[in-house]
N, C-alpha and C positions, 0 to 999 in steps of 0.2 A: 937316462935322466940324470944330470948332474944336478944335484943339491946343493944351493948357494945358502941354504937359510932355513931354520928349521923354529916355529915358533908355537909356542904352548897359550892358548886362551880360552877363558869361560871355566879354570879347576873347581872341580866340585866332588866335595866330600858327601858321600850319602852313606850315612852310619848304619841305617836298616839292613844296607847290602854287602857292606865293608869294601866299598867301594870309591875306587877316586875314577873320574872323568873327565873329560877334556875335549877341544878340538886339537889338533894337531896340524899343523902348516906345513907342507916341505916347499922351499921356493925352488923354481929353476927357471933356468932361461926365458925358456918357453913356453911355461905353465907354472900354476900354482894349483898343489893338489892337497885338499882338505880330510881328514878323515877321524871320524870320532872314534874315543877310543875309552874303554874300562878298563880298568885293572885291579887286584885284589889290591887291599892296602889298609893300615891300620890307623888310628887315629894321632898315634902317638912318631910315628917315623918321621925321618928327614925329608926335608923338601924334597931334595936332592934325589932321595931314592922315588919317590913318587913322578917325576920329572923323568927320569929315566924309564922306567918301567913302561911310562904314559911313548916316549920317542921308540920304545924295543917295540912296542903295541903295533905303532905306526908302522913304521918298516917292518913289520909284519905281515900287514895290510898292505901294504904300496910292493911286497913282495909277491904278493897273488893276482896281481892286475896283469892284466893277457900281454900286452905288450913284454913284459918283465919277464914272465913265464914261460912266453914260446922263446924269447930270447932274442928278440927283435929290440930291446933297449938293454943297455947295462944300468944298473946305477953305480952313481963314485959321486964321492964330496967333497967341494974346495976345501979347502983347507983349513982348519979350525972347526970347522959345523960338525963333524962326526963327535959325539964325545968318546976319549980316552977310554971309560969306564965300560962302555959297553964291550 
């Protein structure tokens, strides 16, 4: 799966849980795969780190999908879409 595009919508703070959420998009070619995602987070932190946390979640998840795992797909991403950071 090449990854042309990776997009964050719906972020939602739920303070009860200390929790940030989201959908997470990765685009490719071929497909477009969706996948919700939690992550511990405080109220007070950068976008930024919330945003990352929320794309490490994803490829996380998009890491355990049977294609990926028996190793019948690779992933790799054009160019610019992977962040630096992670």
């Amino acid at each position: 799966m090449h990854v042309t595009d990776i997009q964050i919508s719906n972020p939602t703070y739920r303070q009860s849980l200390g929790e940030l959420s989201a959908v997470v998009s990765l685009s490719a070619d071929a497909r477009d795969v969706r996948v919700l995602c939690n992550v511990e987070s405080q109220p007070e932190e950068e976008p930024t780190k919330g945003r990352l946390a929320l794309i490490r979640d994803a490829l996380r998840q998009l890491r355990r999908m049977p294609e990926l795992r028996a190793g019948r797909e690779e992933l790799s991403f054009a160019p610019g879409v992977y962040p630096s950071e992670l």
